[in-house]
Predicted model as a PDB file, atoms N, CA, C, CB and O in Angstrom, pLDDT in the B-factor column:
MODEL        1                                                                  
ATOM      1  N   UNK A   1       0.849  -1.171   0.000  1.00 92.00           N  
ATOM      2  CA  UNK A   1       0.000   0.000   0.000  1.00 92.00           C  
ATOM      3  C   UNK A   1       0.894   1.233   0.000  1.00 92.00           C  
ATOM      4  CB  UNK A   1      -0.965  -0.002   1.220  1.00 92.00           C  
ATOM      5  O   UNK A   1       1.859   1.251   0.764  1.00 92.00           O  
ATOM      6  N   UNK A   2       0.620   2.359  -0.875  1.00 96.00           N  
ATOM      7  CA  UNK A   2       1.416   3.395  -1.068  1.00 96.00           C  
ATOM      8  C   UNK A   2       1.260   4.182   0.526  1.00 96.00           C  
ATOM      9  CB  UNK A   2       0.903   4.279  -2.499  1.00 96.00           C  
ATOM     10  O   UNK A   2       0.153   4.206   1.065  1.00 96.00           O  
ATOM     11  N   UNK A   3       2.335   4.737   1.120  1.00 95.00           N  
ATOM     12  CA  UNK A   3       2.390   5.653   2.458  1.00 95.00           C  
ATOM     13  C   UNK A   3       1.210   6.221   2.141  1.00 95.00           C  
ATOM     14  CB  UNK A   3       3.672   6.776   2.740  1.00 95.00           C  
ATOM     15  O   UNK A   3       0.179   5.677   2.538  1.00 95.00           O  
ATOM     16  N   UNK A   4       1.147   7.458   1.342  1.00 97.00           N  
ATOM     17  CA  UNK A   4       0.027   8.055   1.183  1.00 97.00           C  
ATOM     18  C   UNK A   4      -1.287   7.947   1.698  1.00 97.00           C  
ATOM     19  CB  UNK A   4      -0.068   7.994   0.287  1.00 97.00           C  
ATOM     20  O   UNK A   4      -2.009   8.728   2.318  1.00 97.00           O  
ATOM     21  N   UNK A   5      -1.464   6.404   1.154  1.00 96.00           N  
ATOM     22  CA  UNK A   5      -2.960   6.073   1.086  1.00 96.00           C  
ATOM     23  C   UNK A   5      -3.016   5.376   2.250  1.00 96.00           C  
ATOM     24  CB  UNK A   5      -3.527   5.244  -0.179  1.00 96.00           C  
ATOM     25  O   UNK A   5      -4.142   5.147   2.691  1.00 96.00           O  
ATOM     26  N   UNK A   6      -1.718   4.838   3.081  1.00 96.00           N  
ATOM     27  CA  UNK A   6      -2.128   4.153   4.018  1.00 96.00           C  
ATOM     28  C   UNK A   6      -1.967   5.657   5.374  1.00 96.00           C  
ATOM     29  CB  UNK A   6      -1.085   2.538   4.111  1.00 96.00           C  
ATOM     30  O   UNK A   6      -2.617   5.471   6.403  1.00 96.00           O  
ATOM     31  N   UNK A   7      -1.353   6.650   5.307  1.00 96.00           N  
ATOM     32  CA  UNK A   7      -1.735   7.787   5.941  1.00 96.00           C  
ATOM     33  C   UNK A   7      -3.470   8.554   5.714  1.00 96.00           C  
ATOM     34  CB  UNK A   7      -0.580   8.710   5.445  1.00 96.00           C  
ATOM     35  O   UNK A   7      -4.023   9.180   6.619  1.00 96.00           O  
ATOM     36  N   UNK A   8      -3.840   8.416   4.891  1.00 97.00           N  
ATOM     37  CA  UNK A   8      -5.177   8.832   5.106  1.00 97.00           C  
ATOM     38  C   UNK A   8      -6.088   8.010   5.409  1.00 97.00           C  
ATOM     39  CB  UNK A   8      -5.622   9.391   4.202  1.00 97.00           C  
ATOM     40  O   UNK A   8      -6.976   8.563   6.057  1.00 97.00           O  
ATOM     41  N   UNK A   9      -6.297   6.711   5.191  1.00 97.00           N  
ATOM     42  CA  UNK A   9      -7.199   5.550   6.036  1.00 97.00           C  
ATOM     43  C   UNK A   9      -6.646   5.863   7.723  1.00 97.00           C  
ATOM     44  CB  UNK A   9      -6.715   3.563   5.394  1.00 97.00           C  
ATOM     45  O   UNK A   9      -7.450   6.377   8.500  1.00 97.00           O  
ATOM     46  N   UNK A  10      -4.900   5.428   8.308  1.00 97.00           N  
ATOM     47  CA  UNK A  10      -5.125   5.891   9.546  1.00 97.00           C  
ATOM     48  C   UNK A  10      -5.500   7.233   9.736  1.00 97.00           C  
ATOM     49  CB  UNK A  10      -4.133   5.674  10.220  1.00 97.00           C  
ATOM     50  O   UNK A  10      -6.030   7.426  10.830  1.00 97.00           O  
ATOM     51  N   UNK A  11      -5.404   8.096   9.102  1.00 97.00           N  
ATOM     52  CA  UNK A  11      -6.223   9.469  10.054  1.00 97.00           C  
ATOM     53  C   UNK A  11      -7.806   9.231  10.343  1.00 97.00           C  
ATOM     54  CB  UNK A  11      -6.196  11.118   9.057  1.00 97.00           C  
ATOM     55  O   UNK A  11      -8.460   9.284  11.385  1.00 97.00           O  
ATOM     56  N   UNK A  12      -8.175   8.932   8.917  1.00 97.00           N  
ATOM     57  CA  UNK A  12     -10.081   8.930   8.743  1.00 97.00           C  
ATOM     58  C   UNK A  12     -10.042   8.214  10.146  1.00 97.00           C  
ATOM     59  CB  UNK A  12     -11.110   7.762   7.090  1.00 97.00           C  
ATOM     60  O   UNK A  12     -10.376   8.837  11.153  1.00 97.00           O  
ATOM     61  N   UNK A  13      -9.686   7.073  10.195  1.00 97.00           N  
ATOM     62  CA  UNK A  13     -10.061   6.097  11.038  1.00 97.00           C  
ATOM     63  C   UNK A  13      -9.907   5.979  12.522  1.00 97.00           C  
ATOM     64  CB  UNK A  13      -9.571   5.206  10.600  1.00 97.00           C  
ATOM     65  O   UNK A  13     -10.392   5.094  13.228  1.00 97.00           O  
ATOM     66  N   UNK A  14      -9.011   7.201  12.981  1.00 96.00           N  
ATOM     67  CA  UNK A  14      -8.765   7.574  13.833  1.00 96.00           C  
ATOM     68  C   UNK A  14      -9.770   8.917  14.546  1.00 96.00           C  
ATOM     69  CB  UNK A  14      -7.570   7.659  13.522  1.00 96.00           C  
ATOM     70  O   UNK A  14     -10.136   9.159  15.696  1.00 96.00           O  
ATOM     71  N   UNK A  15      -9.973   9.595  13.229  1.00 97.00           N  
ATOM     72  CA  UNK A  15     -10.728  10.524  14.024  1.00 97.00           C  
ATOM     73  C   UNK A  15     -12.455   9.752  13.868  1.00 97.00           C  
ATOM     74  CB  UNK A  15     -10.497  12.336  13.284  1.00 97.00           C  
ATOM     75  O   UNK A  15     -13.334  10.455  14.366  1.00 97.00           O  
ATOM     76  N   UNK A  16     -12.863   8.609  13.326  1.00 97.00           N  
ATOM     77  CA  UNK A  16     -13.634   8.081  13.595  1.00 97.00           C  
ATOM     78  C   UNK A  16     -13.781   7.340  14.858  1.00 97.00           C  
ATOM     79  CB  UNK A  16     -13.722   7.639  12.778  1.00 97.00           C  
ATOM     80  O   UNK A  16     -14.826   7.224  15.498  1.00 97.00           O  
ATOM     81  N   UNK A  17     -12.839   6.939  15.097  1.00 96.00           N  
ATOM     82  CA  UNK A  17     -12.679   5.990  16.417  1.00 96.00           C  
ATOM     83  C   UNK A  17     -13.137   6.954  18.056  1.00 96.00           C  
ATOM     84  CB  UNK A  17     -10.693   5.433  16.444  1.00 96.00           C  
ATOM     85  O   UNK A  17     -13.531   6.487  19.125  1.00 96.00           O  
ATOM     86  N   UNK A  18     -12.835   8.647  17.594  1.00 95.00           N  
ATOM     87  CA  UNK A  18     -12.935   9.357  18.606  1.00 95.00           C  
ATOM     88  C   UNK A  18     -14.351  10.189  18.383  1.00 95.00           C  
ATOM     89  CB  UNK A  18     -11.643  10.158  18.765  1.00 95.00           C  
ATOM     90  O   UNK A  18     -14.829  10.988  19.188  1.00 95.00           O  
ATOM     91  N   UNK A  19     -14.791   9.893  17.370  1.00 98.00           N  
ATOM     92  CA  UNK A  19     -15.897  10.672  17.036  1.00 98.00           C  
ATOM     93  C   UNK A  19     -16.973  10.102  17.526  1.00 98.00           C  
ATOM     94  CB  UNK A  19     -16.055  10.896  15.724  1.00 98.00           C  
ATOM     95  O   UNK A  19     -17.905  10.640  18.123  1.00 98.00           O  
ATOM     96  N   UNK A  20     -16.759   8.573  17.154  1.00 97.00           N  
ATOM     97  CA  UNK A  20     -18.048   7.161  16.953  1.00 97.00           C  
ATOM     98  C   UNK A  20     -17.915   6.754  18.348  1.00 97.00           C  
ATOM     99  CB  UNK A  20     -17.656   5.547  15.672  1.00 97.00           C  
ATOM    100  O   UNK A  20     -18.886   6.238  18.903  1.00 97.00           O  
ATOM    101  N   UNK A  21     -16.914   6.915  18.919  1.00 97.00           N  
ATOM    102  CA  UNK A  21     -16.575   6.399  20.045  1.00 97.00           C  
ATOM    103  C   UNK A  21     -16.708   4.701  19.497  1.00 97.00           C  
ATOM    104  CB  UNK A  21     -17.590   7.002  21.356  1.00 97.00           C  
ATOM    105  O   UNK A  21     -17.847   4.237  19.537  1.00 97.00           O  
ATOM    106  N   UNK A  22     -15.913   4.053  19.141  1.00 96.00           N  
ATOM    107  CA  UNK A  22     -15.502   2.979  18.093  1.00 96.00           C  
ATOM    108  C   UNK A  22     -14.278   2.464  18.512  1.00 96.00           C  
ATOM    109  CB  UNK A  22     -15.354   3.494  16.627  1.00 96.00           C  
ATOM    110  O   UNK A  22     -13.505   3.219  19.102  1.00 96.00           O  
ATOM    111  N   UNK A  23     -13.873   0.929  18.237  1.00 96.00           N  
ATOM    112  CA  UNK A  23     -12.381   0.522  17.643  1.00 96.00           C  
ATOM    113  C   UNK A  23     -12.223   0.132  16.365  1.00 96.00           C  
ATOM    114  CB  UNK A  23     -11.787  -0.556  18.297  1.00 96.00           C  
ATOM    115  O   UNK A  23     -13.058  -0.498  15.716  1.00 96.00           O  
ATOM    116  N   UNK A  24     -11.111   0.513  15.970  1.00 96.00           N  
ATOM    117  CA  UNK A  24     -10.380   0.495  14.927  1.00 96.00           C  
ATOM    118  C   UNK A  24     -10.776  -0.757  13.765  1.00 96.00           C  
ATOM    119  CB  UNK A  24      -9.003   0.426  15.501  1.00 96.00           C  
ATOM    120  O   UNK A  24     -10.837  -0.680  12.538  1.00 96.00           O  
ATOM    121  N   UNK A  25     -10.993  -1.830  14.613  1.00 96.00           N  
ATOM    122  CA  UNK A  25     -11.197  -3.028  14.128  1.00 96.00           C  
ATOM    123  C   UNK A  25     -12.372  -3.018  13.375  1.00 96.00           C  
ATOM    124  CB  UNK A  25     -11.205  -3.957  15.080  1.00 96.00           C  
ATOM    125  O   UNK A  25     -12.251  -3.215  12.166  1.00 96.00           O  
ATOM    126  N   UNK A  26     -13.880  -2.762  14.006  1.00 97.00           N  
ATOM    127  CA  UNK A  26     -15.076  -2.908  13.101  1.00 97.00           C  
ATOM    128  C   UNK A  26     -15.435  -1.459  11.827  1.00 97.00           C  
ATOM    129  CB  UNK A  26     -16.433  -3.076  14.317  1.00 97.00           C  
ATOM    130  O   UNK A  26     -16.304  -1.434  10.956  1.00 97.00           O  
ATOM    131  N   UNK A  27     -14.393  -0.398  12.178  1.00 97.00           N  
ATOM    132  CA  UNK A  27     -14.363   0.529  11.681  1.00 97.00           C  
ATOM    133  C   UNK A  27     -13.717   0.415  10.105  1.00 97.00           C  
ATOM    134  CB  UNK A  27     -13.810   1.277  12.601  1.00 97.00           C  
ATOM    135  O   UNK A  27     -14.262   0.783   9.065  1.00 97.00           O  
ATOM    136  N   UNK A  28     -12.102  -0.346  10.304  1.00 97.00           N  
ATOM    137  CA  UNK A  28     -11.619  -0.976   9.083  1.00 97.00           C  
ATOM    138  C   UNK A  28     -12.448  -2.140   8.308  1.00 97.00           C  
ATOM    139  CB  UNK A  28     -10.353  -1.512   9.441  1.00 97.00           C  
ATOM    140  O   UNK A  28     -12.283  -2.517   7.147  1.00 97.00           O  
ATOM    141  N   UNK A  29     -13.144  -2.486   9.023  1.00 97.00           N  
ATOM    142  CA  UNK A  29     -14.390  -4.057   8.382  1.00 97.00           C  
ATOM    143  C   UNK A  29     -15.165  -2.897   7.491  1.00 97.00           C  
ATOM    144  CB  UNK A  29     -15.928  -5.220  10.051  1.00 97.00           C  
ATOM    145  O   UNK A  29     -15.239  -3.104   6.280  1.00 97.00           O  
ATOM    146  N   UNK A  30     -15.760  -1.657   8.043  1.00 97.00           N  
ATOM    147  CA  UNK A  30     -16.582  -1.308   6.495  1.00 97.00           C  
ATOM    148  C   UNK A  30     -16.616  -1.216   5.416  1.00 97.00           C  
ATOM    149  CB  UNK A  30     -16.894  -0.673   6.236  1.00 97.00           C  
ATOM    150  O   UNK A  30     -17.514  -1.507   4.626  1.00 97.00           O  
ATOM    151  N   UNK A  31     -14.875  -0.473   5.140  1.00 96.00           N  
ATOM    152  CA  UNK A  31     -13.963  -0.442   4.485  1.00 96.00           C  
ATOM    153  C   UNK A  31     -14.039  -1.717   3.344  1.00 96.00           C  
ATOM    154  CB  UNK A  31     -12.896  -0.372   5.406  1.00 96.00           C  
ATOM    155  O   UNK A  31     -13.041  -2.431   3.439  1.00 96.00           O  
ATOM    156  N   UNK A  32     -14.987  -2.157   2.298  1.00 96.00           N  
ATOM    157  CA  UNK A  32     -15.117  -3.264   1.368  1.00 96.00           C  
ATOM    158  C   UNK A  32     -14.087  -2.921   0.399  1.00 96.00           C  
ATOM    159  CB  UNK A  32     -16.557  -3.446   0.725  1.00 96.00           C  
ATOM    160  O   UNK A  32     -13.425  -3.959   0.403  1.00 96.00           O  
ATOM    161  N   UNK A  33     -13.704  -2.388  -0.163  1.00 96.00           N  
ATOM    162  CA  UNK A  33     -12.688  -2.472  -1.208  1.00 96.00           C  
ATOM    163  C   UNK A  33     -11.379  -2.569  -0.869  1.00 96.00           C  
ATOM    164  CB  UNK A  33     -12.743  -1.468  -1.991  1.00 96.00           C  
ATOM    165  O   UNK A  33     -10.488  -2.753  -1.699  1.00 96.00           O  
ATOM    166  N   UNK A  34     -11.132  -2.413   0.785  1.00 97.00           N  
ATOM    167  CA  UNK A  34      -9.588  -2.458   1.429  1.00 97.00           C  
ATOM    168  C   UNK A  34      -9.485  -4.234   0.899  1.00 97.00           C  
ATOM    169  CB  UNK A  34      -9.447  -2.040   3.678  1.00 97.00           C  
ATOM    170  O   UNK A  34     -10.435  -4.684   0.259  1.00 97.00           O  
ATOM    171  N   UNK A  35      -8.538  -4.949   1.154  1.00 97.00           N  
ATOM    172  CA  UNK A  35      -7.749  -5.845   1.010  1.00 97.00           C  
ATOM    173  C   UNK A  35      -7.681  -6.525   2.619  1.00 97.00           C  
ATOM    174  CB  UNK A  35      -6.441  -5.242   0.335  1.00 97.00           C  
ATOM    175  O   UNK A  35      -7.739  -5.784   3.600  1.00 97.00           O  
ATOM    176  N   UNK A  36      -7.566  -7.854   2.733  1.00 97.00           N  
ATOM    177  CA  UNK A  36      -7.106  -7.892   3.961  1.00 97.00           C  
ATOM    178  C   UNK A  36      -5.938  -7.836   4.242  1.00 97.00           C  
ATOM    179  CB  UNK A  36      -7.431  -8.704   4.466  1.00 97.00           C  
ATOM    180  O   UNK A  36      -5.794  -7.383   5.377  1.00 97.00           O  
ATOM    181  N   UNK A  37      -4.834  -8.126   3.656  1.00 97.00           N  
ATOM    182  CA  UNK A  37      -3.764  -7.151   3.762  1.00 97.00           C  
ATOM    183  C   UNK A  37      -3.653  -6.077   4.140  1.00 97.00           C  
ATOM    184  CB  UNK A  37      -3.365  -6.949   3.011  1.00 97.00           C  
ATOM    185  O   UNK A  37      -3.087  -5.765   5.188  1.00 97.00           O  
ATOM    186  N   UNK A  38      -4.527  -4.807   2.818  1.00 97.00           N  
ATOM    187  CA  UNK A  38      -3.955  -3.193   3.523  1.00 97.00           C  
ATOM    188  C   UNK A  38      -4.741  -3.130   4.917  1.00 97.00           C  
ATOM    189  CB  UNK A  38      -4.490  -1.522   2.409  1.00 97.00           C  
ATOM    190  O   UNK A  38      -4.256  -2.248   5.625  1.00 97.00           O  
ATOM    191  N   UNK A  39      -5.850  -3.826   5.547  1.00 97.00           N  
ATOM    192  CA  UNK A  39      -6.606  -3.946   6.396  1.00 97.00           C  
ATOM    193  C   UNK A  39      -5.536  -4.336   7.162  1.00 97.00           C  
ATOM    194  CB  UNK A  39      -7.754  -4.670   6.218  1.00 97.00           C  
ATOM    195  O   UNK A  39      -4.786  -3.361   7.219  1.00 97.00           O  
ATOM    196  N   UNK A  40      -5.027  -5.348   7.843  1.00 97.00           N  
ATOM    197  CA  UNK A  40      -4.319  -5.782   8.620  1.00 97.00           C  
ATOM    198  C   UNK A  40      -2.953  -4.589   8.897  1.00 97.00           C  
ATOM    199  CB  UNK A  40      -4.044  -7.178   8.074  1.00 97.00           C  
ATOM    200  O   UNK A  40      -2.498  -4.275   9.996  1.00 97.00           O  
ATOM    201  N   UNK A  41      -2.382  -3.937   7.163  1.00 97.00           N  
ATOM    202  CA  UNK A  41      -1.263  -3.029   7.645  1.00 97.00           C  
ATOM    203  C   UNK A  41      -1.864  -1.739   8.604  1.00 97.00           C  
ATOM    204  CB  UNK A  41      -0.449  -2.416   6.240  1.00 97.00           C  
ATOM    205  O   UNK A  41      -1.407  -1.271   9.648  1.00 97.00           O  
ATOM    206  N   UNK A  42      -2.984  -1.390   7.875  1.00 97.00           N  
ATOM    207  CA  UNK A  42      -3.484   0.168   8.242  1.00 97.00           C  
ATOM    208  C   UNK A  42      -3.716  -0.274  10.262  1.00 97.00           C  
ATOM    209  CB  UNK A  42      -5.571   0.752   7.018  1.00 97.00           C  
ATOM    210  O   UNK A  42      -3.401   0.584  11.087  1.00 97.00           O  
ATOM    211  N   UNK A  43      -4.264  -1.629  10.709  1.00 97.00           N  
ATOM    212  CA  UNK A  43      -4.534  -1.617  12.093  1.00 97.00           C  
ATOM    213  C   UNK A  43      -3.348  -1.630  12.383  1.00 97.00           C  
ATOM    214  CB  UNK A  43      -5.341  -2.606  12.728  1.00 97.00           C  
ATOM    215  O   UNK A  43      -3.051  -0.738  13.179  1.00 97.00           O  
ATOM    216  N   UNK A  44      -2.289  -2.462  11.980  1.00 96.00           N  
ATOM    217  CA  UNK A  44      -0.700  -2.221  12.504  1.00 96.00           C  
ATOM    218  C   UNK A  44      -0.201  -0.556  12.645  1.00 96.00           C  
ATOM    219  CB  UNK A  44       0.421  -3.006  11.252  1.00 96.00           C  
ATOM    220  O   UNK A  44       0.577   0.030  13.398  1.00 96.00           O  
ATOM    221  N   UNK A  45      -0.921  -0.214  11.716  1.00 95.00           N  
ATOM    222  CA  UNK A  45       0.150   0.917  12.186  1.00 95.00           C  
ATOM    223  C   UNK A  45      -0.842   1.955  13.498  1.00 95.00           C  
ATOM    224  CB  UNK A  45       0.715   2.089  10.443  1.00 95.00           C  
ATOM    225  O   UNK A  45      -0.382   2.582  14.451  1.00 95.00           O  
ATOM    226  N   UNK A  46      -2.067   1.827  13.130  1.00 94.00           N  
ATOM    227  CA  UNK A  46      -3.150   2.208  14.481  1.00 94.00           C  
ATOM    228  C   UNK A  46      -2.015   1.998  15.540  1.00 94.00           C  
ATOM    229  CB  UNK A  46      -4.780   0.977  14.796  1.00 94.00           C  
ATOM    230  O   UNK A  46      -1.175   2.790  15.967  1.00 94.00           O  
ATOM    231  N   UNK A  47      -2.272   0.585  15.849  1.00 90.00           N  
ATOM    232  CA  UNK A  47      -1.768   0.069  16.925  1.00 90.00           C  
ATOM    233  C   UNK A  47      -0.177   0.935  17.451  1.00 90.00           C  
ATOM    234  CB  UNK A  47      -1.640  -1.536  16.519  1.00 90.00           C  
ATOM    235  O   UNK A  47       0.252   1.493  18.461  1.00 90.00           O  
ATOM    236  N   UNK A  48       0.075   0.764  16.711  1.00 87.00           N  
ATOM    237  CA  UNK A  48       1.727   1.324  17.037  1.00 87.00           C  
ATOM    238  C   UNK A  48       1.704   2.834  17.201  1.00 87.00           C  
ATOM    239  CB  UNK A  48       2.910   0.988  15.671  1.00 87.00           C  
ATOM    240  O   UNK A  48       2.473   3.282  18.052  1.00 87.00           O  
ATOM    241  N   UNK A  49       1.013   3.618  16.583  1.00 80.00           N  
ATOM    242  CA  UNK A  49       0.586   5.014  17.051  1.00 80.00           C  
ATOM    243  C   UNK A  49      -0.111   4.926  18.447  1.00 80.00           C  
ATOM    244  CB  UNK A  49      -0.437   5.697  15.974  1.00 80.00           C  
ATOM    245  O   UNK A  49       0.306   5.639  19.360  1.00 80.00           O  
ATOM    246  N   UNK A  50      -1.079   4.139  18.626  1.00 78.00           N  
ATOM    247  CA  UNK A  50      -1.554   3.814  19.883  1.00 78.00           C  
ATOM    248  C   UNK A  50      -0.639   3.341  20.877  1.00 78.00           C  
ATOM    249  CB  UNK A  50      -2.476   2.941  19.756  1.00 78.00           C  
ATOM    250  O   UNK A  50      -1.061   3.515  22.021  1.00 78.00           O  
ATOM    251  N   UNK A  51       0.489   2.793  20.792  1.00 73.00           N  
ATOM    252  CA  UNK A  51       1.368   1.864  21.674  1.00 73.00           C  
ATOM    253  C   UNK A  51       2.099   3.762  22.353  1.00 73.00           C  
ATOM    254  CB  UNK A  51       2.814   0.282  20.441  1.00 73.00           C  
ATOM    255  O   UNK A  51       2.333   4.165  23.492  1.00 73.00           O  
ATOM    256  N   UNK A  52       2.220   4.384  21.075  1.00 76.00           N  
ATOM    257  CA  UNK A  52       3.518   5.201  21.143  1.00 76.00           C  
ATOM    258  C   UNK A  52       3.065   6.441  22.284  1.00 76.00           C  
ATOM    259  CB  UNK A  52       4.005   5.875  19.412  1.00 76.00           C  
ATOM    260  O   UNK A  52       3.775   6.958  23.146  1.00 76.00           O  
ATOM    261  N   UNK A  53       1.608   6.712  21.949  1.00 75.00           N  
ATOM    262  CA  UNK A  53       1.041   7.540  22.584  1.00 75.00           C  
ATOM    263  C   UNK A  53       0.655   7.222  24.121  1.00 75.00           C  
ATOM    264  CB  UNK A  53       0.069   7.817  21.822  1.00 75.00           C  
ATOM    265  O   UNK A  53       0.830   8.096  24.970  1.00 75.00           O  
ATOM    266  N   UNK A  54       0.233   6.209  24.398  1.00 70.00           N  
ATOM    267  CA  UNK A  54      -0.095   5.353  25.549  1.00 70.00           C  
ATOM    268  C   UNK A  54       1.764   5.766  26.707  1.00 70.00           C  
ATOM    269  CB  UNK A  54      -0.431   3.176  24.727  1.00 70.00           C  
ATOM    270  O   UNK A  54       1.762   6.061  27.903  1.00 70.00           O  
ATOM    271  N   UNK A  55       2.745   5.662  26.016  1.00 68.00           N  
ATOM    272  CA  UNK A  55       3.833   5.668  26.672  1.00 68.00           C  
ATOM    273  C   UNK A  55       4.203   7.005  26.889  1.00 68.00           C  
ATOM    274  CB  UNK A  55       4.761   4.945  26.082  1.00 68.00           C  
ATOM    275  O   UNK A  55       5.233   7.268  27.509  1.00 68.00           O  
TER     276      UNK A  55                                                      
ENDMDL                                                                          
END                                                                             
Protein backbone atom coordinates (compact mmCIF):
# COMPACT_ATOMS: atom_id res chain seq x y z
CA UNK A 1 0.00 0.00 0.00
CA UNK A 2 1.42 3.39 -1.07
CA UNK A 3 2.39 5.65 2.46
CA UNK A 4 0.03 8.05 1.18
CA UNK A 5 -2.96 6.07 1.09
CA UNK A 6 -2.13 4.15 4.02
CA UNK A 7 -1.73 7.79 5.94
CA UNK A 8 -5.18 8.83 5.11
CA UNK A 9 -7.20 5.55 6.04
CA UNK A 10 -5.12 5.89 9.55
CA UNK A 11 -6.22 9.47 10.05
CA UNK A 12 -10.08 8.93 8.74
CA UNK A 13 -10.06 6.10 11.04
CA UNK A 14 -8.77 7.57 13.83
CA UNK A 15 -10.73 10.52 14.02
CA UNK A 16 -13.63 8.08 13.60
CA UNK A 17 -12.68 5.99 16.42
CA UNK A 18 -12.94 9.36 18.61
CA UNK A 19 -15.90 10.67 17.04
CA UNK A 20 -18.05 7.16 16.95
CA UNK A 21 -16.58 6.40 20.05
CA UNK A 22 -15.50 2.98 18.09
CA UNK A 23 -12.38 0.52 17.64
CA UNK A 24 -10.38 0.49 14.93
CA UNK A 25 -11.20 -3.03 14.13
CA UNK A 26 -15.08 -2.91 13.10
CA UNK A 27 -14.36 0.53 11.68
CA UNK A 28 -11.62 -0.98 9.08
CA UNK A 29 -14.39 -4.06 8.38
CA UNK A 30 -16.58 -1.31 6.49
CA UNK A 31 -13.96 -0.44 4.48
CA UNK A 32 -15.12 -3.26 1.37
CA UNK A 33 -12.69 -2.47 -1.21
CA UNK A 34 -9.59 -2.46 1.43
CA UNK A 35 -7.75 -5.85 1.01
CA UNK A 36 -7.11 -7.89 3.96
CA UNK A 37 -3.76 -7.15 3.76
CA UNK A 38 -3.95 -3.19 3.52
CA UNK A 39 -6.61 -3.95 6.40
CA UNK A 40 -4.32 -5.78 8.62
CA UNK A 41 -1.26 -3.03 7.64
CA UNK A 42 -3.48 0.17 8.24
CA UNK A 43 -4.53 -1.62 12.09
CA UNK A 44 -0.70 -2.22 12.50
CA UNK A 45 0.15 0.92 12.19
CA UNK A 46 -3.15 2.21 14.48
CA UNK A 47 -1.77 0.07 16.93
CA UNK A 48 1.73 1.32 17.04
CA UNK A 49 0.59 5.01 17.05
CA UNK A 50 -1.55 3.81 19.88
CA UNK A 51 1.37 1.86 21.67
CA UNK A 52 3.52 5.20 21.14
CA UNK A 53 1.04 7.54 22.58
CA UNK A 54 -0.09 5.35 25.55
CA UNK A 55 3.83 5.67 26.67
Amino acid sequence: MPAWKKIIFVNAIKARMEQENRVAEDIVDEYTKLSEPEKTEILAEINILEDTIAQ
